[in-house]
C-alpha positions as CSV (number, residue, x, y, z in Angstrom):
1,X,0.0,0.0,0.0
2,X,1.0,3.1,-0.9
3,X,1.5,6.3,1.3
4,X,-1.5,8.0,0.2
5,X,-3.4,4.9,0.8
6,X,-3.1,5.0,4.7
7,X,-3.4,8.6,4.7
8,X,-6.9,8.2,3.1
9,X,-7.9,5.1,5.7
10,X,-6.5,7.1,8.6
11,X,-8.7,10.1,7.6
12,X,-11.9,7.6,7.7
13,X,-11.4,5.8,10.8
14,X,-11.2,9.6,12.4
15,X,-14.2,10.4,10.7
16,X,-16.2,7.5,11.3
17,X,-15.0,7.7,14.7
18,X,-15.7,10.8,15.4
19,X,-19.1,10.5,14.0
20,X,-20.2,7.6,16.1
21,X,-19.0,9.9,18.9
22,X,-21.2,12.2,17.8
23,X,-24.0,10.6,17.3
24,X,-23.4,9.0,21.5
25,X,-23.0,12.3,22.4
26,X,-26.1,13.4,21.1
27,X,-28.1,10.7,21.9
28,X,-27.3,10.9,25.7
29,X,-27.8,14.8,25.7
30,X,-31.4,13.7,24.2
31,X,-31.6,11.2,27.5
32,X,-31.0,13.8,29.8
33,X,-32.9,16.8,28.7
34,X,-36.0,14.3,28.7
35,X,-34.6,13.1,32.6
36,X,-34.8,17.1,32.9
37,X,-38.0,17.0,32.1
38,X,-39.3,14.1,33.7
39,X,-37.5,15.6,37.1
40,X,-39.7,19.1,36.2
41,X,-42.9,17.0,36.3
42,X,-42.6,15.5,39.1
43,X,-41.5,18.1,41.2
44,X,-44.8,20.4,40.2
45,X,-46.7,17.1,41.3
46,X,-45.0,17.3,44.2
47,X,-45.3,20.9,45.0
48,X,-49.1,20.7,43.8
49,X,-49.6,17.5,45.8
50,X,-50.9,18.4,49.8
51,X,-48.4,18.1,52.8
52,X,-48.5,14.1,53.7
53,X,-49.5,13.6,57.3
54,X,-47.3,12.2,60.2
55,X,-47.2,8.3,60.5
56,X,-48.5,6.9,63.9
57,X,-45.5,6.8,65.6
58,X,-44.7,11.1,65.0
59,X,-45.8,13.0,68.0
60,X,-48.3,15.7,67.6
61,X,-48.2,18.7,70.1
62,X,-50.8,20.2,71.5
63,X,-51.2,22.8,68.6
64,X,-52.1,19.8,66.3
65,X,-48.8,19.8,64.2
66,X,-46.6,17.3,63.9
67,X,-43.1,17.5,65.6
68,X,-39.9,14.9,64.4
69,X,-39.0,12.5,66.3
70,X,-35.8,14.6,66.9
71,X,-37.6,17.4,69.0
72,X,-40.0,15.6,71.0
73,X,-39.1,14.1,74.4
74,X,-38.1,10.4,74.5
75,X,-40.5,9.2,76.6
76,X,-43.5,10.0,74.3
77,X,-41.5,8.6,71.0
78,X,-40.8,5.3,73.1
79,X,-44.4,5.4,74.0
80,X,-45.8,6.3,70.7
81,X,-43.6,3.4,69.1
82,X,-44.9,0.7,71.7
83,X,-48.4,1.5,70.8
84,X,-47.3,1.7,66.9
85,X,-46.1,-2.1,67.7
86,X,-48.8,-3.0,70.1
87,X,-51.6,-1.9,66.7
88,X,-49.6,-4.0,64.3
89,X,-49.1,-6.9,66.0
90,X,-53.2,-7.3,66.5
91,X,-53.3,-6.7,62.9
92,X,-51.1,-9.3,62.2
93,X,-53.0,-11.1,65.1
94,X,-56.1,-10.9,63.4
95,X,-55.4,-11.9,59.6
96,X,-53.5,-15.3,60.7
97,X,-57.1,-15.8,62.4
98,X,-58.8,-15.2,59.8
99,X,-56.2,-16.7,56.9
100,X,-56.4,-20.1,59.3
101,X,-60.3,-20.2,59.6
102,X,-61.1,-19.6,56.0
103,X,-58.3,-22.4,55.5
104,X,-60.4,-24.6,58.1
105,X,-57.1,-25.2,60.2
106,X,-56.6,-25.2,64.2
107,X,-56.4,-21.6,65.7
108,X,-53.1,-20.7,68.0
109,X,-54.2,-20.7,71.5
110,X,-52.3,-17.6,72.0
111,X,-54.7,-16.1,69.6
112,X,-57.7,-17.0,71.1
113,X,-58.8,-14.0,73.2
114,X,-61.2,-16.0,75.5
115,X,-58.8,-18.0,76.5
């Protein structure tokens, strides 16, 4: 092969390099604006959406407002949490009744509450 030759192949493989570079480029700037835009959505949805309430276990003051976990006293987070526990455990308590009697299978006796 002559000189002129690889000059002419070098001159392609840059070329068709660079255009596949391009054309990555390109494609990932289209990918982000449309993450841009999907990221404007949701925060109007958010900012249009109404201020979720406090789960169970956030103490309320006497104002009505919900205060974190952080700033309230101990005590009432331990005692919030306990009755948090207390209300899912009877949950819990009371599907496995029911799941076992609509399955006609022996009850627990620990979940019997005459007993």
């Amino acid at each position: 092969m002559s000189w002129w030759m690889w000059l002419v192949l070098w001159i392609a493989l840059v070329a068709v390099s660079a255009l596949f570079l391009l054309a990555v480029g390109f494609r990932m700037f289209r990918k982000a604006m449309a993450t841009l835009d999907e990221f404007g959505e949701a925060s109007s949805l958010l900012d249009a959406a109404p201020p979720a309430h406090a789960s169970g276990a956030a103490v309320v003051e006497a104002s009505g407002s919900p205060v974190p976990a952080v700033f309230a006293q101990p005590a009432q987070v331990r005692q919030a949490n306990h009755e948090a526990r207390l209300l899912r455990q009877g949950r819990r308590r009371e599907r496995r009744i029911r799941r076992r009697a609509e399955n006609r299978r022996p009850q627990l006796l620990r979940d019997l509450p005459h007993l």
